[in-house]
C-alpha positions in Angstrom: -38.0 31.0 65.7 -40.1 29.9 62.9 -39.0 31.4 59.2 -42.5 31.7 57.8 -43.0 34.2 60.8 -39.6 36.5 60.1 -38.9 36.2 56.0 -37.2 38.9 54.3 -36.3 38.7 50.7 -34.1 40.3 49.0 -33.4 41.3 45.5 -30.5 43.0 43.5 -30.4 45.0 40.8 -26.5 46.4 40.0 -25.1 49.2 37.3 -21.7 50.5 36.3 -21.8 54.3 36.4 -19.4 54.8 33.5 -19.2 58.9 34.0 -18.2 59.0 37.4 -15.9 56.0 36.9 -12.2 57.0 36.3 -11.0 53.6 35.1 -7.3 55.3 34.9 -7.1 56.6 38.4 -9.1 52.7 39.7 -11.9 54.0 40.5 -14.4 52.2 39.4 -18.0 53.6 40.4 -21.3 51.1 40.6 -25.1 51.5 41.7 -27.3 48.7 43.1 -30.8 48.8 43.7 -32.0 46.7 46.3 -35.5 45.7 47.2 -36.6 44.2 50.3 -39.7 42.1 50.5 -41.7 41.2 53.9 -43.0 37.8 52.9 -42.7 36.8 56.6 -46.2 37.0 59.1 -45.2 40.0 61.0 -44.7 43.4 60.3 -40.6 44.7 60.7 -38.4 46.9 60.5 -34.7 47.5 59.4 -32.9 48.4 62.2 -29.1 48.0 60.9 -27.1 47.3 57.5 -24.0 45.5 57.3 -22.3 45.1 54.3 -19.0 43.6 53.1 -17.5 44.8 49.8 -14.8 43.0 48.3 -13.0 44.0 45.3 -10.7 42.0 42.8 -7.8 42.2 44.6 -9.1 41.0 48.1 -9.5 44.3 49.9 -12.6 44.6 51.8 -14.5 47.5 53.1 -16.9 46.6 55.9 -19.8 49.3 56.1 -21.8 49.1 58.9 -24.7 51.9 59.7 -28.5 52.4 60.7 -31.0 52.0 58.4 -30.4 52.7 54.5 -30.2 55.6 52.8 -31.4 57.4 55.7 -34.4 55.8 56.6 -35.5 52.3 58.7 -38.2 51.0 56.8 -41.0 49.2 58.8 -42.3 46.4 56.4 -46.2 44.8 57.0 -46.4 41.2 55.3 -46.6 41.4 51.6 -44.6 45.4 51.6 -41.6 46.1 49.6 -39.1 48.9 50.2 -37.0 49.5 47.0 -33.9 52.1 47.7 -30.6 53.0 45.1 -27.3 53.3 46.6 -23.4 52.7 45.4 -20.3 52.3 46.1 -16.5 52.5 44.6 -14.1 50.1 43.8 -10.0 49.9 42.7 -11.4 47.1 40.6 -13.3 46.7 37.5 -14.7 43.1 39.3 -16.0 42.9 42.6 -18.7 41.5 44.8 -20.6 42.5 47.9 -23.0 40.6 50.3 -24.5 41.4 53.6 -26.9 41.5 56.5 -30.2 43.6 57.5 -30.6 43.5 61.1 -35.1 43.4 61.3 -36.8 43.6 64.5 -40.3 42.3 64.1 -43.5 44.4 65.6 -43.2 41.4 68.7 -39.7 42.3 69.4 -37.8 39.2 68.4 -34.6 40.7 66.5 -33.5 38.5 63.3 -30.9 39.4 60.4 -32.2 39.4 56.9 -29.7 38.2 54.6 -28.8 39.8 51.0 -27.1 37.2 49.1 -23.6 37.8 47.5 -23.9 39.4 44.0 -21.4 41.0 41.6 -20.7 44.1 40.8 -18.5 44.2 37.2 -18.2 47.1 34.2 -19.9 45.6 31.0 -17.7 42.8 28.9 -16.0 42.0 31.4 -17.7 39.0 33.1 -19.5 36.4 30.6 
């Protein structure tokens, strides 16, 4: 399988939500904003997310679903989907990473993957 044919990129954007984040109770509230490029040769779409979400203590929470925020996204070369989720931590440090499972318009299935990033209230990493 050639990876000029099936390339996804991905890109993170993250944000602490500070008002629905009740550092007292560990709850600790952040948004990411991903964006999914198609710089591959064939048109796909997201089939799948997996995502693993690992806070400061070593718990992880696995979420595994179809599609993202509610839709599967079908990419031509050179499109861009750009979405806003979240999630919650106990910690005010934490990190999550991923897969997108793609199936490309010939039918060959690949996984797209999001690289690790951090997710961390402001001042507390340098």
């Amino acid at each position: 399988m050639s990876s000029d044919t099936y390339n996804i990129q991905i890109e993170v954007e993250t944000q602490y939500i500070e008002e629905q984040s009740l550092p007292e109770q560990d709850r600790y509230v952040f948004a990411y904003t991903i964006t999914i490029h198609n710089t591959g040769k064939l048109p796909a779409r997201l089939l799948n997310r997996h995502w693993v979400i690992t806070d400061a203590n070593n718990r992880i929470q696995e979420v595994k679903g179809e599609g993202v925020v509610g839709e599967q996204p079908h990419l031509n070369p050179g499109e861009q989907f750009r979405y806003t989720s979240g999630t919650m931590l106990q910690t005010p440090v934490g990190s999550m990473q991923g897969t997108y499972q793609m199936i490309a318009d010939d039918g060959v299935e690949f996984d797209a993957d999001i690289p690790a990033f951090t997710l961390s209230i402001p001042r507390t990493l340098h």
